[in-house]
SETINU-468287 format. One record per residue (C-alpha): z, y, x; residue in one letter. Coordinates in steps of 0.05 Angstrom, whole numbers, plus 5000, padded with zeros to 4 digits. Layout:
BEGIN
<rec zz="Z" yy="Y" xx="X" r="a"/>
...
REM end
This chain:
BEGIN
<rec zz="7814" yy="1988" xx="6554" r="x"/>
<rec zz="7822" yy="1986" xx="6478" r="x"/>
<rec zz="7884" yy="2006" xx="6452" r="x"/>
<rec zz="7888" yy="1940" xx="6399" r="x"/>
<rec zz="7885" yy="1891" xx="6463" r="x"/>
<rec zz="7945" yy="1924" xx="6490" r="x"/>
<rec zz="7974" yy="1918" xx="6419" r="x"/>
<rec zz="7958" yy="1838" xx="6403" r="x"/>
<rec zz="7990" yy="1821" xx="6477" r="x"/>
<rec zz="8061" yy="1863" xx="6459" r="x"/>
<rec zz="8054" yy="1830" xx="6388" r="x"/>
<rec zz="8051" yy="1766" xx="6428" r="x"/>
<rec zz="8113" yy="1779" xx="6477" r="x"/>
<rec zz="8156" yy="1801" xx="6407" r="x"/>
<rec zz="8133" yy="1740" xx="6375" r="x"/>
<rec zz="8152" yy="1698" xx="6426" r="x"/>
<rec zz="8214" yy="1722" xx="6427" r="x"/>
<rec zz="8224" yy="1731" xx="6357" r="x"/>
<rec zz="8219" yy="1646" xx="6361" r="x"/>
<rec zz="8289" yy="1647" xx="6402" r="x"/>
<rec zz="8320" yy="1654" xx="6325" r="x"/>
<rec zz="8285" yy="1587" xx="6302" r="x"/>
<rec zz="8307" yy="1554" xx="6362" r="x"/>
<rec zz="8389" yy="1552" xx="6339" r="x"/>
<rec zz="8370" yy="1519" xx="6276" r="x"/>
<rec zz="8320" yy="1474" xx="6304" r="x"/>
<rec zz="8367" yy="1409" xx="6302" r="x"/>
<rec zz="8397" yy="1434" xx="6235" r="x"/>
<rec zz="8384" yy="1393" xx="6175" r="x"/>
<rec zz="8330" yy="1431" xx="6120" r="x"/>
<rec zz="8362" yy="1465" xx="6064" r="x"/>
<rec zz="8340" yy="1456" xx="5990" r="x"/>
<rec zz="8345" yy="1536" xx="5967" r="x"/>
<rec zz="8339" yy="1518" xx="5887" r="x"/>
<rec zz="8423" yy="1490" xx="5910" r="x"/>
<rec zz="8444" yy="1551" xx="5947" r="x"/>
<rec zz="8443" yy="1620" xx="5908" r="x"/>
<rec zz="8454" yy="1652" xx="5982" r="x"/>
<rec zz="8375" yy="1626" xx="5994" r="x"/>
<rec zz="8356" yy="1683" xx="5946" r="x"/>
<rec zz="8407" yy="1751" xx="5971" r="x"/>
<rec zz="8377" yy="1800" xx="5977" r="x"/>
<rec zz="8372" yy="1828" xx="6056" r="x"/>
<rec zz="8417" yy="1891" xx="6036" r="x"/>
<rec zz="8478" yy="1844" xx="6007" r="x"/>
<rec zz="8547" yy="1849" xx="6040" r="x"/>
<rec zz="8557" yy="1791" xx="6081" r="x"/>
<rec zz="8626" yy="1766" xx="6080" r="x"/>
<rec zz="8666" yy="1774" xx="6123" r="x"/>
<rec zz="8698" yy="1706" xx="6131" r="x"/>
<rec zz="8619" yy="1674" xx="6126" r="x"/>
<rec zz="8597" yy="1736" xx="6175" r="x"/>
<rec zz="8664" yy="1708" xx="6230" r="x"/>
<rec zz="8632" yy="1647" xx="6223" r="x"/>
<rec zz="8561" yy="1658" xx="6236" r="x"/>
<rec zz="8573" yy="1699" xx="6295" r="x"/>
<rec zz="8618" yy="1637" xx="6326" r="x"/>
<rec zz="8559" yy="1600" xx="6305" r="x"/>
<rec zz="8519" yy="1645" xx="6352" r="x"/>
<rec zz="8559" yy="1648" xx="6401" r="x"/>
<rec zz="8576" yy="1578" xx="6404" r="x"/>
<rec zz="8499" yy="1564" xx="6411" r="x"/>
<rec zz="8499" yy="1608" xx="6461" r="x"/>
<rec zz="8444" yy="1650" xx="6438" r="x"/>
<rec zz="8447" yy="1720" xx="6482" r="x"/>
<rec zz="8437" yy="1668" xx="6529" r="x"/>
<rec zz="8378" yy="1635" xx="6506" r="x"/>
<rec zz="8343" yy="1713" xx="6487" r="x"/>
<rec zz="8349" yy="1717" xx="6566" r="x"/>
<rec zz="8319" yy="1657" xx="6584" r="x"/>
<rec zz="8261" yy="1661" xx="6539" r="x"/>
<rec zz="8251" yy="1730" xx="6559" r="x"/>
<rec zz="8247" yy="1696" xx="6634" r="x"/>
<rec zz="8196" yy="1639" xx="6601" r="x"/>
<rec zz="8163" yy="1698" xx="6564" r="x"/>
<rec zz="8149" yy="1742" xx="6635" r="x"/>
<rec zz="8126" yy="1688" xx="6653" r="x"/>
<rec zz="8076" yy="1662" xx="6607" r="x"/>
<rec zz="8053" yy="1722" xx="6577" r="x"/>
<rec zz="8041" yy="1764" xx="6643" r="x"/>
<rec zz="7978" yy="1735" xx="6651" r="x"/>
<rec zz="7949" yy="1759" xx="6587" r="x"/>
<rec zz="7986" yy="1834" xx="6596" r="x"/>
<rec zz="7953" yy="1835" xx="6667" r="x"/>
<rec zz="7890" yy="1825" xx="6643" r="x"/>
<rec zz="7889" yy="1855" xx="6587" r="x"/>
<rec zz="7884" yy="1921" xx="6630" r="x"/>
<rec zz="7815" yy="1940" xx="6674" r="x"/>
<rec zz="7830" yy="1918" xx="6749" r="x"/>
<rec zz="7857" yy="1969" xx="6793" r="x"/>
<rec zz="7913" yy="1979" xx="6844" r="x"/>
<rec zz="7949" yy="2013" xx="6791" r="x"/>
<rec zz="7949" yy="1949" xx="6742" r="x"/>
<rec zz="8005" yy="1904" xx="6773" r="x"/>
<rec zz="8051" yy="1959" xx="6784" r="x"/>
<rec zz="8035" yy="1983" xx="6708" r="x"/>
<rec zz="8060" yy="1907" xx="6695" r="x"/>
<rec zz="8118" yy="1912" xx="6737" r="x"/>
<rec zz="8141" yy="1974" xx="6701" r="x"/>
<rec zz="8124" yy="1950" xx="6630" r="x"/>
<rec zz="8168" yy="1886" xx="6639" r="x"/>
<rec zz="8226" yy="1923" xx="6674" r="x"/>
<rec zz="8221" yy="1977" xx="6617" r="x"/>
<rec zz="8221" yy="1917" xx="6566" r="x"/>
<rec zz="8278" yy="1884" xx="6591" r="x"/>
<rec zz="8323" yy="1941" xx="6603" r="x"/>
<rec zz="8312" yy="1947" xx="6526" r="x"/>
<rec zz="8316" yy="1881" xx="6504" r="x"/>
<rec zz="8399" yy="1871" xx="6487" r="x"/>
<rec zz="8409" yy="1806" xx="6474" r="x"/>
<rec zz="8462" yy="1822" xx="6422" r="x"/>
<rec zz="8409" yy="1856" xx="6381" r="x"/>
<rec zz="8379" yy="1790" xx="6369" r="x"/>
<rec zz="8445" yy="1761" xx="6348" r="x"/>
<rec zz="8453" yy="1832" xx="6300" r="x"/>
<rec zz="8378" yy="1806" xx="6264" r="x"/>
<rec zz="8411" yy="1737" xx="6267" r="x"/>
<rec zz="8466" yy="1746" xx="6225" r="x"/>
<rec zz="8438" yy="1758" xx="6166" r="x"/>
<rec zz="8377" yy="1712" xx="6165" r="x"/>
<rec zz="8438" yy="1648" xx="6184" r="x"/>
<rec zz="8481" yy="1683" xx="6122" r="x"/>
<rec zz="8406" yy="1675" xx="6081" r="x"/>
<rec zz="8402" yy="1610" xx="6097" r="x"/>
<rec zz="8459" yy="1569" xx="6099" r="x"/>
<rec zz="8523" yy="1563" xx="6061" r="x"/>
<rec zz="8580" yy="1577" xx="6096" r="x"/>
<rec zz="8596" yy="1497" xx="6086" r="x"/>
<rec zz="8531" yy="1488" xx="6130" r="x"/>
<rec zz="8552" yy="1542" xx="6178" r="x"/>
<rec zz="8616" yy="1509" xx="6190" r="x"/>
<rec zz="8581" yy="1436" xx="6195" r="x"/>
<rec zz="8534" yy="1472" xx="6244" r="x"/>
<rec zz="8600" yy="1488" xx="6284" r="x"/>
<rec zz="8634" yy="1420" xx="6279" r="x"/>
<rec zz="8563" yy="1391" xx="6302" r="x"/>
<rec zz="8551" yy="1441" xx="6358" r="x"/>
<rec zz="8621" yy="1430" xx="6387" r="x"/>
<rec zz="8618" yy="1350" xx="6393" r="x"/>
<rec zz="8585" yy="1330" xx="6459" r="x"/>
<rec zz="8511" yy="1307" xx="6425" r="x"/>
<rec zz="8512" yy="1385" xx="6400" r="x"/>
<rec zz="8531" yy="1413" xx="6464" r="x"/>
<rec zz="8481" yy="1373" xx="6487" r="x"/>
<rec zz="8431" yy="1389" xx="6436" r="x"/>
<rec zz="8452" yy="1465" xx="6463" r="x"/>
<rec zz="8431" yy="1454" xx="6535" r="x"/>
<rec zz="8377" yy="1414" xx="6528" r="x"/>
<rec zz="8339" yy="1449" xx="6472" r="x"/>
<rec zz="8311" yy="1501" xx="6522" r="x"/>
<rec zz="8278" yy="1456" xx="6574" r="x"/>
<rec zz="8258" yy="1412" xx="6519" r="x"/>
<rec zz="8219" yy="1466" xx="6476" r="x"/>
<rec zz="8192" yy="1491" xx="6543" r="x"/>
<rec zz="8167" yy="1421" xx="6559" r="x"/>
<rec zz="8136" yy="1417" xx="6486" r="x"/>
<rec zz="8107" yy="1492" xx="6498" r="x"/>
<rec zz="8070" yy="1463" xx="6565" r="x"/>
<rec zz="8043" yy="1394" xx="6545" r="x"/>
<rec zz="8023" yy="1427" xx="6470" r="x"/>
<rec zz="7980" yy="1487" xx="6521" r="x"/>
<rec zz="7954" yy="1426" xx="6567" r="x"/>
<rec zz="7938" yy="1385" xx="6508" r="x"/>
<rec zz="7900" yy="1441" xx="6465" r="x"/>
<rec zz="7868" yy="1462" xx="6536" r="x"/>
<rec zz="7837" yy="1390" xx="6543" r="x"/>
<rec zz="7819" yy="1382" xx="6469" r="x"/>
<rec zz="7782" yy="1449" xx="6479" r="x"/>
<rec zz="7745" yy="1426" xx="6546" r="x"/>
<rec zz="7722" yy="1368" xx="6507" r="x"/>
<rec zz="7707" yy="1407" xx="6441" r="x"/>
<rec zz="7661" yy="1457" xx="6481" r="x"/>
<rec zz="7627" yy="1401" xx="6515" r="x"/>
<rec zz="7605" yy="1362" xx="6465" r="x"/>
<rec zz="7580" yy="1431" xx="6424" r="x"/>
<rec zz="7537" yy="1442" xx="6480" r="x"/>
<rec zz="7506" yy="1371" xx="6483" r="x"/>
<rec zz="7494" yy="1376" xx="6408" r="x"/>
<rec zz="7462" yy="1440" xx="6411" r="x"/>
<rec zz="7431" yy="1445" xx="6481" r="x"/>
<rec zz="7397" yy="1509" xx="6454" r="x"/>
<rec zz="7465" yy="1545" xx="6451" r="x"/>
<rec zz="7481" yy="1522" xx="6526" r="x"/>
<rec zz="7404" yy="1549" xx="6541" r="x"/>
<rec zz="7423" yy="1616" xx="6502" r="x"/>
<rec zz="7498" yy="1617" xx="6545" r="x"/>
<rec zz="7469" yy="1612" xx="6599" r="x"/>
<rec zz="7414" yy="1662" xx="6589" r="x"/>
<rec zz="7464" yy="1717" xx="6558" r="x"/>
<rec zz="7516" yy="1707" xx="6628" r="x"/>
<rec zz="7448" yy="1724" xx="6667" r="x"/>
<rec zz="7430" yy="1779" xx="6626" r="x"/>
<rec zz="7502" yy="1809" xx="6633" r="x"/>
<rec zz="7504" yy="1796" xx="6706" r="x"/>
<rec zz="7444" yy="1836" xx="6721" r="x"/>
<rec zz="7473" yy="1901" xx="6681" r="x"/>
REM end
């Protein structure tokens, strides 16, 4: 087992997760930066503190601790597969899993995310925005908007893996009935490394 394979699937659970941020502003309207001077603070600048109050009842009112949970549910899920397998089979391998994910999620605080959050939103948006983010989030299409965003990426996440899944069924197909010396060579180099 090479150490890099281990790597690329932990870089995959992290970026999945990392997404969870996007998710909040996915409804929000795009933001021109050459209006805003706060598009170009620098990270280290002093948030303030009525912007900051704002934000974090931005956060909270999007309820985003809760969303880090669930996609780290979706993300157990999904990415499993890939962790599992990305170790040699063995009795040992499942309960290795088992062990990384309940490792993972003991360190996974929610309210870290929301700590990373704050100053990427304060980046971003103009406390104006921030506070029409509110006034959006509170009427019932944005508390809507707030529970369905979750099953609604998720059902995006599963028909855009079906979708590329079929395109790449077809894709290999007709490769191989274009260039029926490739299939011949395939099938020649699975025999080869079945008899080793």
């Amino acid at each position: 087992m090479e150490a890099p394979v281990i790597f690329r699937s932990l870089f995959v659970c992290l970026l999945l997760l990392s997404s969870l941020a996007a998710q909040t502003a996915a409804t929000a309207p795009a933001k021109n930066p050459a209006t805003t001077s706060t598009a170009q603070a620098p990270p280290s600048a002093k948030i303030d503190p009525a912007k900051e109050a704002d934000i974090r009842r931005l956060l909270k009112l999007v309820k985003v601790d809760a969303l880090a949970l669930q996609m780290m549910d979706s993300m157990t899920v999904n990415v499993r597969p890939i962790i599992t397998n990305s170790f040699p089979p063995g009795q040992y391998r499942e309960k290795l899993v088992d062990l990384f994910f309940e490792k993972f999620r003991s360190k996974a605080n929610p309210n870290d995310l929301i700590e990373m959050a704050v100053p990427l939103y304060d980046k971003y948006f103009t406390d104006e925005e921030i506070k029409g983010l509110i006034k959006f989030y509170e009427t019932p299409v944005g508390q809507k908007a707030i529970a369905t965003l979750p099953q609604l990426t998720a059902a995006l996440q599963e028909n855009g893996r079906a979708w590329g899944e079929r395109l790449g069924r077809e894709s290999m197909v007709e490769v191989m009935a274009e260039h029926p010396e490739l299939a011949d060579q395939m099938k020649a180099a699975a025999l080869q490394n079945k008899m080793q």
